[in-house]
N, C-alpha and C positions, 0 to 999 in steps of 0.2 A: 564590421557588422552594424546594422542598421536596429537596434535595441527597441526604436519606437516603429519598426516597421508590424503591418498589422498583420493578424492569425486570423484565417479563419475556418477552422477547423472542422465545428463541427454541426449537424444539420438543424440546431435552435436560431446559432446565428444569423442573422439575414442581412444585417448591415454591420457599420463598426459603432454604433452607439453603445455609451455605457451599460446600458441595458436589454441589450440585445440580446441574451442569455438568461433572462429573468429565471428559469429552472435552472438550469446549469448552475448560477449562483448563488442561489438560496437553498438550493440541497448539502452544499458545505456546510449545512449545520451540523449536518449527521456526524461530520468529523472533532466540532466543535461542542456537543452535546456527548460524544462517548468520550472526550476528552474528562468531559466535563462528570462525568459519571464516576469513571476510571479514578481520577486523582484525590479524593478520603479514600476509595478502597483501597489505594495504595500506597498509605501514610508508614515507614519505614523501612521502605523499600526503594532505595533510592533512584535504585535503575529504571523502574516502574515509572516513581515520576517523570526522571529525562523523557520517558517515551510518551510520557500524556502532555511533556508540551511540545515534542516533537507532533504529536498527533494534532494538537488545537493549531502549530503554525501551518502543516498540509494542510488546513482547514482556511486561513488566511490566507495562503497562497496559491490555492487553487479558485478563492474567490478572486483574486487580484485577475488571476488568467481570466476567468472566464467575464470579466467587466469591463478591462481591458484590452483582453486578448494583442498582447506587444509580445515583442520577444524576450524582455527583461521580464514580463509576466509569467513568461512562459519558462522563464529560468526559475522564480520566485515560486512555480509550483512544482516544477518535478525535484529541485535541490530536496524539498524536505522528506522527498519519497524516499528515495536513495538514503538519506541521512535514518530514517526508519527502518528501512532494511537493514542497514550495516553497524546500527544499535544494536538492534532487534537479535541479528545474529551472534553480536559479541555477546550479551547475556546470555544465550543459550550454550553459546561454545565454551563462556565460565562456569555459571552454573549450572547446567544442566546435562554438560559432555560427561565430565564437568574437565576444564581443562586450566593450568595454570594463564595468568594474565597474558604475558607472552606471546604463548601460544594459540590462547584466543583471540589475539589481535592478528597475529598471523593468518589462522583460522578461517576469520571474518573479512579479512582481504583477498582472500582467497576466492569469493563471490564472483571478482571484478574479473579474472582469465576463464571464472565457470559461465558467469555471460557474455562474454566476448567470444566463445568457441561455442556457444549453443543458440545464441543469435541467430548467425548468421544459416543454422539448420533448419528453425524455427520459420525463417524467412523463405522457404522454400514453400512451406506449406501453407496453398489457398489456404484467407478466412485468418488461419493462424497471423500470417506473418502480419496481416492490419496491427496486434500489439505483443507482436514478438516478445520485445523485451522484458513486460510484464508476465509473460508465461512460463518465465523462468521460474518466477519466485512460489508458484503452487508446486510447479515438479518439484522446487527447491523446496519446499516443504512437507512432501510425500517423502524425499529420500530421507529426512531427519525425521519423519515419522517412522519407517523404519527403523534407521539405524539406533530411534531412541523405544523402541518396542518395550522393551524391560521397563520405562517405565509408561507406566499403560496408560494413566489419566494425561499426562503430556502427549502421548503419540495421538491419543483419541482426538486432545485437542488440535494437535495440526490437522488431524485429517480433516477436524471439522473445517478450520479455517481454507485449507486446501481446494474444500468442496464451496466453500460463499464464495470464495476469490474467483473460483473456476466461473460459476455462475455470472460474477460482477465482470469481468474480462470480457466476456460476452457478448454483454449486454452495452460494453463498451465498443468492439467490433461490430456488432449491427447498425451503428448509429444512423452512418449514413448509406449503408443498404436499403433501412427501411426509411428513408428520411420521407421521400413520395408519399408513403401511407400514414407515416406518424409525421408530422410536424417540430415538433420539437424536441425528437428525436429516444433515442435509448441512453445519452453520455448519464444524463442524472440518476441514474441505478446503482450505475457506476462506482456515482458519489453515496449513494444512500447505503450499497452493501458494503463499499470498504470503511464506512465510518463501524458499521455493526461489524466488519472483518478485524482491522485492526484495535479496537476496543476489546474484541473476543481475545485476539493473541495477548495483547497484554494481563488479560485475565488468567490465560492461559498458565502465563509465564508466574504472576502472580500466585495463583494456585500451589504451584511447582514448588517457590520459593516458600512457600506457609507450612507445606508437608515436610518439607525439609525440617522445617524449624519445629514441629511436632513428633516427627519418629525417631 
């Protein structure tokens, strides 16, 4: 595999110059500023932390991609997504199933056969399948709104997050539909609602863990 071969994705870019993406790359702040919000609100909490610099490095490495755009960029941005997720999950499957260690690692592995058997469904459907495998993670997060209904300020909170991601997934599939009438395109919304998405969940989770410690 050819690492410095180039990307070009998506309708900002118009050449392979470092700044070819001038929005695409300066809207990772959003990731880097909810990081940056996130991490005093969640001085004792230590899982919280891992996830506020797992958040500031998606924020790094998705500018790398979009300045870039190589395949080693393109590794350096979606690694930390995944690594977000399957944090994201194991905290919830500890604290908040709440489930022994264990079995929340089990749990949160479990992600990896629920996307690989709902991909490829996903990928059937116009419009959808453009980011398939992102559309996992609001369903995946509707189902654990449910299943955690009992407690209500947590479920509320995934449906919210549910609902920005749905929105931000969107706005990421239009890119290059409307690229003709928008120029540089829809990807950067993207970037702006998952930095407000993912700072929400860890608030979320945050939240969660503080009641705990109060009731």
């Amino acid at each position: 595999m050819d690492w410095f071969a180039q990307i070009n994705a998506y309708c900002e870019r118009g050449d392979a110059s470092y700044w070819a993406e001038p929005v695409n790359a300066v809207t990772n702040l959003s990731f880097i500023i909810a990081a940056a919000i996130m991490w005093p609100r969640s001085a004792g909490l230590p899982m919280a932390r891992v996830l506020c610099v797992i958040l500031f490095v998606i924020g790094v490495g998705s500018y790398l991609f979009h300045t870039h755009a190589t395949a080693w960029a393109a590794l350096a941005d979606v690694v930390p997504i995944g690594l977000f997720i399957l944090t994201y999950l194991f905290a919830i499957n500890r604290d908040a199933v709440p489930l022994r260690t264990n079995w929340a690692v089990l749990a949160t592995l479990l992600f990896i056969p629920y996307a690989a058997l709902l991909v490829p469904v996903l990928h059937q459907i116009p419009f959808v399948r453009i980011s398939n495998f992102y559309w996992t993670v609001p369903i995946l997060l509707m189902i654990y709104a449910v299943f955690l209904r009992h407690h209500a300020e947590l479920a509320r909170g995934f449906w919210v997050g549910a609902a920005i991601l749905t929105v931000s997934i969107t706005f990421r599939s239009l890119d290059a539909r409307l690229c003709a009438a928008l120029p540089i395109g829809t990807h950067f919304m993207w970037h702006l609602l998952n930095g407000v998405m993912l700072g929400w969940m860890i608030e979320v989770y945050r939240r969660h863990m503080l009641a705990g410690r109060t009731a």
